[in-house]
C-alpha positions in Angstrom: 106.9 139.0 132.5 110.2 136.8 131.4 111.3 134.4 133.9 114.0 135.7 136.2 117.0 133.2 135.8 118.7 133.1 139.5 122.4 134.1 140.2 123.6 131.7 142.8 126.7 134.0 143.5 126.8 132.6 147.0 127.4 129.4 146.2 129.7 127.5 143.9 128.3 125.3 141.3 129.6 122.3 142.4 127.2 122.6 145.8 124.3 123.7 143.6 122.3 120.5 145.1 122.4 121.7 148.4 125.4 119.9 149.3 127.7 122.6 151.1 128.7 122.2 154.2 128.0 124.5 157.4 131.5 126.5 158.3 133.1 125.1 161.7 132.3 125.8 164.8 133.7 129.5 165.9 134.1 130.5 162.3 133.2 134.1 161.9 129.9 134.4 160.1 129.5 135.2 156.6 128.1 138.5 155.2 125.2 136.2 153.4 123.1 135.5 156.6 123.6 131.7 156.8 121.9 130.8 159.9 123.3 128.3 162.2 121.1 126.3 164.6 121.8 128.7 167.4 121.1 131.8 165.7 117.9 133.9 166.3 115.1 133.1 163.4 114.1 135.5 161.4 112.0 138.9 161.6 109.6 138.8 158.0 106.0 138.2 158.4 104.2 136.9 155.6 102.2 139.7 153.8 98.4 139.2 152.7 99.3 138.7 149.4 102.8 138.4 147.3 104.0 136.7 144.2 107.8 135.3 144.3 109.6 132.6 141.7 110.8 129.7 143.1 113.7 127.3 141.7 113.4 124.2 143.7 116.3 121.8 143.2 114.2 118.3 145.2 113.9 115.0 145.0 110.1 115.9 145.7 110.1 119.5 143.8 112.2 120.2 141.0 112.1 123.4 138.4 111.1 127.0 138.2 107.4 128.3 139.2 106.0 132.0 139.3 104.1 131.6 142.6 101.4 134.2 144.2 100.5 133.9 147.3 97.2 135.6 149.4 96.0 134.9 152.4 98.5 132.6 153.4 97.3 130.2 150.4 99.6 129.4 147.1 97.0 130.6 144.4 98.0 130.2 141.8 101.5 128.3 140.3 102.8 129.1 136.3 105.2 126.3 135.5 108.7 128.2 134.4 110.5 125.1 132.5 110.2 121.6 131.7 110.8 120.3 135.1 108.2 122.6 136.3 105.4 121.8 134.0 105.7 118.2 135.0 105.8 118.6 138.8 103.0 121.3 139.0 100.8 118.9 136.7 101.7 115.9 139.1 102.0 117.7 142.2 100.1 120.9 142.4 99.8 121.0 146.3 103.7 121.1 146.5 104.5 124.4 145.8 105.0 126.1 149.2 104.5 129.8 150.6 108.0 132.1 151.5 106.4 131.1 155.1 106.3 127.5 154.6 109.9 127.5 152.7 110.9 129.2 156.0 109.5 126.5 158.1 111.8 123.9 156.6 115.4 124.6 157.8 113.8 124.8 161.6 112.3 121.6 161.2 115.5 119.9 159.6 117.4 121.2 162.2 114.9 119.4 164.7 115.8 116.3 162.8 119.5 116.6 163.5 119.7 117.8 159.2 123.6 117.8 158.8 123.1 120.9 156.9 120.1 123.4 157.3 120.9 127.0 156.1 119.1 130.5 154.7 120.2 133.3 153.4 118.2 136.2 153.9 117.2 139.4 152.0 117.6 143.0 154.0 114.1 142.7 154.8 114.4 139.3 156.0 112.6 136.9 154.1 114.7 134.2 152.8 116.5 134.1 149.2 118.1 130.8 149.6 117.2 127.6 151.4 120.1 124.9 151.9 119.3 121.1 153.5 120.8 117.9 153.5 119.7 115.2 156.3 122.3 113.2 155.8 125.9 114.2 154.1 126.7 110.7 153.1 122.9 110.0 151.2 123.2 111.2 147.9 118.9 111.7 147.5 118.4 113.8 150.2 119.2 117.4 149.4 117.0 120.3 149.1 117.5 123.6 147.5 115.6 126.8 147.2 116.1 129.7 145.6 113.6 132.6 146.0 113.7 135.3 143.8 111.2 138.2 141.7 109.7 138.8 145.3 106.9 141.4 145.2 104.8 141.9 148.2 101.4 142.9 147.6 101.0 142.5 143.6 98.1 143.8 142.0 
């Protein structure tokens, strides 16, 4: 299977680190699901087993991986690109679930994260994971993009 190269149509390249900022307060919300610390979580439950490509944009993670999941347990990680052959090599316990990626924005927003947003799929799994702790630290942004989902693969 060819990589999947992901279109990040809901955001503009210059926030491509993660660097947007939440709209202001009362602001209608957008048609992308952005989730705002007040708004209900969401409704996917992790299947038994999945695979799904994640492009991680981290300090900590960084590059492309084919990921499949069972059981709750990453089980396997292909590296995608450059940046991903070198972090799966150095770091092959990194690579999160959809479930853990999920996890994330609640517990930047329990860190008082100046920015912790998702976008979600129809079915409600995420397809894009915002944070930034701090607005005015330039190493602190995270970005996911989840794409290529297939639940149950054979």
């Amino acid at each position: 299977m060819p990589p999947d190269v992901p279109v990040l149509a809901t955001c503009p390249p210059s926030c491509w680190s993660g660097c947007c900022a939440p709209p202001p307060p009362g602001a209608p919300s957008a048609s992308s699901g952005s989730v705002e610390a007040n708004e209900p979580k969401t409704t996917w439950e992790e299947p038994a087993s999945y695979a799904y490509t994640l492009t991680s944009t981290t300090q900590v993670l960084a590059g492309t991986f084919r990921v499949k999941v069972r059981d709750g347990r990453v089980t396997e990680a292909v590296r995608v690109d450059a940046d991903s052959r070198r972090q799966v090599h150095e770091l092959p316990g990194e690579v999160p679930t959809i479930d853990g990626l999920l996890r994330r924005p609640e517990k930047a927003r329990s860190e008082d994260a100046d920015t912790a947003e998702a976008d979600y799929a129809a079915d409600g799994r995420p397809v894009r994971i915002s944070l930034d702790w701090d607005k005015n630290a330039i190493d602190d942004e995270a970005l996911y993009v989840i794409s290529s989902y297939e639940p149950n693969p054979g």
